[in-house]
C-alpha positions as CSV (number, residue, x, y, z in Angstrom):
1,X,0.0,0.0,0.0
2,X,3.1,2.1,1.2
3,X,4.3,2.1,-2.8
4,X,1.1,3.5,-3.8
5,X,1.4,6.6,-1.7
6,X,4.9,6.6,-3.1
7,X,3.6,6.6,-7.1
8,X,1.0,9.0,-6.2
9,X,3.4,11.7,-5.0
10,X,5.9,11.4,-7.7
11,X,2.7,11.9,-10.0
12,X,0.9,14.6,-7.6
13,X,5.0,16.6,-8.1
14,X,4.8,16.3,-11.7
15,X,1.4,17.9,-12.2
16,X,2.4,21.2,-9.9
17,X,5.4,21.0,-11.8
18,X,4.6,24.5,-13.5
19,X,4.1,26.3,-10.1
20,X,6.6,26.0,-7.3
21,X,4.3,27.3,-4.3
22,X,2.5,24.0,-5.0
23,X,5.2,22.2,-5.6
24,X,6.7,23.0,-2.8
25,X,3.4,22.5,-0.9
26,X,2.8,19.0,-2.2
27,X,6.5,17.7,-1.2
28,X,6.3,19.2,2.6
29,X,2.8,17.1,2.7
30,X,4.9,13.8,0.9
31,X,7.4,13.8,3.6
32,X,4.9,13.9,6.4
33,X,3.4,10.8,4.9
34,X,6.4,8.6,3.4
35,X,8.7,6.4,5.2
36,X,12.0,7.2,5.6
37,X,13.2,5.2,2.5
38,X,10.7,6.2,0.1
39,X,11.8,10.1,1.5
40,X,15.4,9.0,0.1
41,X,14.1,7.2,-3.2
42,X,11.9,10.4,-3.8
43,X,14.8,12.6,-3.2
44,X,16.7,10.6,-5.5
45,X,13.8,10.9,-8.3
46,X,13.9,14.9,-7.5
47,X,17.3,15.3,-8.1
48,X,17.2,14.0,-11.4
49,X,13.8,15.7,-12.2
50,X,14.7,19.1,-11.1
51,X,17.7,18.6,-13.2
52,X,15.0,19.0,-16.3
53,X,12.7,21.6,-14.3
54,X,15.5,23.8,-12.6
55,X,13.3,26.4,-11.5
56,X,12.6,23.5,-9.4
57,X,15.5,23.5,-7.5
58,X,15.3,25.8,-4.5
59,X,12.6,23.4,-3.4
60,X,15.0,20.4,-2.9
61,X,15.9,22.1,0.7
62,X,12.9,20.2,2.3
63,X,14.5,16.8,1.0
64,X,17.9,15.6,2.8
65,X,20.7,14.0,0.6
C-alpha cells in the first residue's frame, strides 16, 4: 500500500510541476506521509527531475541527501 502513496506523490509533483508554491506544498505534505526510505528514493527521483525543471530547484531544501 506504502508504494502506492509513493507513485502518487511522484505523479501529484509532476502535475504542480509549472508552479513551485504547489510544488513546494505538495512535497512538505509527501514527507509527512512517506517512510524514511521512500523520503530517500523520492529525493533521488527529484534530483534527477529538477535537473529538467531547474526552476525547481530551490525546493530540494525540504528533501535531505
Amino acid at each position: 500500500m506504502s508504494r502506492l502513496i509513493y507513485f502518487y506523490t511522484k505523479e501529484s509533483l509532476e502535475k504542480a510541476r509549472l508552479n513551485p508554491e504547489e510544488f513546494t506544498k505538495v512535497l512538505k505534505k509527501a514527507i509527512k506521509n512517506l517512510l524514511p526510505y521512500e523520503i530517500e528514493h523520492l529525493g533521488n527521483w527529484l534530483h534527477f527531475y529538477t535537473s529538467k525543471n531547474p526552476e525547481l530547484k530551490p525546493c530540494l531544501v525540504h528533501v535531505k541527501k
